[in-house]
Each structure stands twice: as structure tokens, then as C-alpha cells.
Residue, then its C-alpha position, 0 to 999 in steps of 0.5 A: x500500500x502507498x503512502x497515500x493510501x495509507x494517509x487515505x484509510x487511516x487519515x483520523x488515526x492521527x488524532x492519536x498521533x497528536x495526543x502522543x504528541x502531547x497536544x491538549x486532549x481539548x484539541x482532539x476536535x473541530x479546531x480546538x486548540x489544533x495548534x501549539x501557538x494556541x496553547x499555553x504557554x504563550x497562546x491566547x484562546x481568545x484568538x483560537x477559533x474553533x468552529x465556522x459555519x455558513x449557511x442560509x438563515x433558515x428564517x430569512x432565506x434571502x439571507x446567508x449566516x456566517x458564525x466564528x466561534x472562539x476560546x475553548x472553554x471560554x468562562x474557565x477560568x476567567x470570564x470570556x471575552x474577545x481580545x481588543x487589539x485583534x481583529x477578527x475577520x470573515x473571508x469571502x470569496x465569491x468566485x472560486x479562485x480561494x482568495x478573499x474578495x470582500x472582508x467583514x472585520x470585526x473588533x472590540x473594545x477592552x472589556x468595561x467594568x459591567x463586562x460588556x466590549x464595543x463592538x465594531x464591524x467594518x466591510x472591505x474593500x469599496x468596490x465588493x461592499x459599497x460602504x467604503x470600510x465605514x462601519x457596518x455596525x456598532x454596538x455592544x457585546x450580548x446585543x443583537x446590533x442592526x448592520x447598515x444594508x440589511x442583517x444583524x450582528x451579535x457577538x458574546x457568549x454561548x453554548x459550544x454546539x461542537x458534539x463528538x465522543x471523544x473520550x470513546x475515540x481516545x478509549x478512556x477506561x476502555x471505551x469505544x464508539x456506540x458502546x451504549x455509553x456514548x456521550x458529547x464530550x463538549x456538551x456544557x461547554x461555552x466559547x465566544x461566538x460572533x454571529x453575522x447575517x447578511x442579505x445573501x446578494x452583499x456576498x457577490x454570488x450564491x456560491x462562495x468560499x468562506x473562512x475567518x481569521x483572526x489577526x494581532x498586531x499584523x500578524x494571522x494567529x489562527x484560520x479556518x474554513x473547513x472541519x478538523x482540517x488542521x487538527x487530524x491531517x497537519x503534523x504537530x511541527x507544521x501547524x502553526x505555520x498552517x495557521x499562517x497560512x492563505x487559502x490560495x497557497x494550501x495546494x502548495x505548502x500542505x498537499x504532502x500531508x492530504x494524499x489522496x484528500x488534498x484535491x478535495x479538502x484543500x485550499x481550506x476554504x468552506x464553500x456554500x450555495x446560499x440559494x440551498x438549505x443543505x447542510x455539510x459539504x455544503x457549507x456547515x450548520x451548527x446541526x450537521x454532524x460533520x464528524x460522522x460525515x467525514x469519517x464516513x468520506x475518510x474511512x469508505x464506511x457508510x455507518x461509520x460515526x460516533x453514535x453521538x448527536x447534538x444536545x445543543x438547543x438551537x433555534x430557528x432566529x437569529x442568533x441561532x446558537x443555544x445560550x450559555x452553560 
């Protein structure tokens, strides 16, 4: 058997590898903590992103949701917060060639005495939003917040909706998926979410790609586009520079450690038809079970899954994701 294909039937078996490797046991999902650069010491979890998501509102269907979800654990120890000298960023690329032809940036203001940031959201450049950088939207953190040309923003805290058994994948006290005692190792936990709706026509076409990134004194800390690309298929040694990384170059600098999947997965950009209300590979809904859908893809088994299903109580409106533990 080739190297690749190898990499193509065992591809989720190097979340083992990555727990040999000492990365925090949090990491062994989405993109929890799926770099060293994220972690302690010297990491900042409010720049790690753990999930994206992009779909069409399910209330407003002329309408596309697109959420960035931040800092595992947030509220442990020290209460949630976004960092007020970065920047957070959705990437929207609107015709196929894996770079960003509009920007939403988002940023925040130090944390004030009731706990609560400014909030700032900003469309780039002119010629793809029409507002010239002005501001979209301003307010305050935990606020559902009008953005000037239709849509609505709020950024704060909430539920993490990831969900997988990850103490069966790593056999804590012997166990094994769908042993009958299967549960979502995530299931009361929170992260900082920032939720965007915008009509789907300030995208620039139904089917675009999408990522989010965050930013710190001119320097990418973390990306993300597609589910647990970093974290199952980069090696330890070259994750940091993953997240470094630009979509339109993943082709080049990462194929290697893909095989087989890099044609598919790669640049790690997640494409969505707005016009459509699938889910996973289209786009990404807090609701789709992506674990048991990629490991069905990597391993040719379609029964293929952790036998665990979301226990978050998402709603239909905005802002969609269920409230905080």
C-alpha cells in the first residue's frame, strides 16, 4: 500500500498521533486548540477559533449566516471575552479562485467594568461592499446590533454546539464508539461566538468560499474554513505555520500531508450555495454532524460515526446558537 493510501484509510488515526504528541486532549476536535501557538504557554484562546459555519438563515432565506466561534472553554477560568487589539475577520470569496474578495472585520473594545466590549464591524474593500470600510455596525457585546444594508450582528457568549465522543475515540477506561455509553464530550461547554447575517446578494454570488481569521498586531494567529482540517491531517511541527497560512497557497505548502484528500479538502476554504438549505459539504450548520460525515468520506464506511448527536438547543432566529452553560 502507498503512502497515500495509507494517509487515505487511516487519515483520523492521527488524532492519536497528536495526543502522543502531547497536544491538549481539548484539541482532539473541530479546531480546538489544533495548534501549539494556541496553547499555553504563550497562546491566547481568545484568538483560537474553533468552529465556522455558513449557511442560509433558515428564517430569512434571502439571507446567508456566517458564525466564528472562539476560546475553548471560554468562562474557565476567567470570564470570556474577545481580545481588543485583534481583529477578527470573515473571508469571502465569491468566485472560486480561494482568495478573499470582500472582508467583514470585526473588533472590540477592552472589556468595561459591567463586562460588556464595543463592538465594531467594518466591510472591505469599496468596490465588493459599497460602504467604503465605514462601519457596518456598532454596538455592544450580548446585543443583537442592526448592520447598515440589511442583517444583524451579535457577538458574546454561548453554548459550544461542537458534539463528538471523544473520550470513546481516545478509549478512556476502555471505551469505544456506540458502546451504549456514548456521550458529547463538549456538551456544557461555552466559547465566544460572533454571529453575522447578511442579505445573501452583499456576498457577490450564491456560491462562495468562506473562512475567518483572526489577526494581532499584523500578524494571522489562527484560520479556518473547513472541519478538523488542521487538527487530524497537519503534523504537530507544521501547524502553526498552517495557521499562517492563505487559502490560495494550501495546494502548495500542505498537499504532502492530504494524499489522496488534498484535491478535495484543500485550499481550506468552506464553500456554500446560499440559494440551498443543505447542510455539510455544503457549507456547515451548527446541526450537521460533520464528524460522522467525514469519517464516513475518510474511512469508505457508510455507518461509520460516533453514535453521538447534538444536545445543543438551537433555534430557528437569529442568533441561532443555544445560550450559555
Amino acid at each position: 500500500m502507498s503512502n497515500s493510501q495509507l494517509q487515505k484509510r487511516t487519515g483520523w488515526a492521527a488524532f492519536c498521533v497528536m495526543a502522543v504528541l502531547g497536544v491538549p486532549t481539548i484539541s482532539l476536535a473541530a479546531d480546538h486548540l489544533d495548534a501549539p501557538g494556541l496553547t499555553s504557554p504563550g497562546g491566547d484562546r481568545r484568538l483560537d477559533i474553533t468552529d465556522v459555519y455558513a449557511f442560509q438563515s433558515p428564517s430569512h432565506p434571502n439571507n446567508a449566516v456566517l458564525i466564528m466561534n472562539l476560546f475553548p472553554l471560554a468562562g474557565v477560568p476567567t470570564p470570556g471575552s474577545f481580545h481588543p487589539d485583534a481583529s477578527y475577520e470573515f473571508k469571502i470569496d465569491n468566485n472560486g479562485d480561494a482568495k478573499e474578495d470582500l472582508t467583514f472585520r470585526i473588533t472590540f473594545s477592552p472589556v468595561n467594568a459591567s463586562g460588556e466590549q464595543d463592538l465594531l464591524l467594518r466591510c472591505t474593500p469599496a468596490s465588493a461592499c459599497g460602504f467604503n470600510g465605514a462601519v457596518l455596525a456598532r454596538g455592544r457585546t450580548g446585543n443583537t446590533i442592526q448592520v447598515a444594508g440589511g442583517g444583524l450582528i451579535r457577538a458574546g457568549l454561548f453554548d459550544d454546539p461542537f458534539f463528538f465522543d471523544l473520550n470513546a475515540f481516545k478509549h478512556v477506561a476502555g471505551r469505544t464508539f456506540c458502546d451504549g455509553h456514548q456521550t458529547n464530550f463538549f456538551k456544557g461547554l461555552n466559547v465566544m461566538s460572533i454571529v453575522l447575517e447578511v442579505p445573501r446578494d452583499q456576498l457577490g454570488s450564491d456560491h462562495v468560499g468562506v473562512w475567518a481569521r483572526t489577526e494581532l498586531n499584523g500578524e494571522q494567529i489562527d484560520r479556518m474554513g473547513r472541519p478538523a482540517i488542521n487538527t487530524v491531517f497537519i503534523p504537530n511541527a507544521s501547524k502553526n505555520s498552517f495557521n499562517a497560512g492563505i487559502p490560495r497557497n494550501d495546494a502548495r505548502d500542505f498537499s504532502d500531508f492530504l494524499g489522496n484528500f488534498a484535491g478535495v479538502l484543500l485550499p481550506d476554504v468552506l464553500t456554500v450555495n446560499t440559494a440551498s438549505t443543505a447542510g455539510f459539504l455544503n457549507g456547515r450548520r451548527l446541526q450537521d454532524d460533520v464528524i460522522d460525515i467525514e469519517l464516513q468520506v475518510i474511512t469508505g464506511n457508510p455507518a461509520a460515526g460516533d453514535c453521538v448527536a447534538n444536545d445543543s438547543a438551537f433555534t430557528t432566529t437569529f442568533p441561532y446558537l443555544a445560550p450559555p452553560n
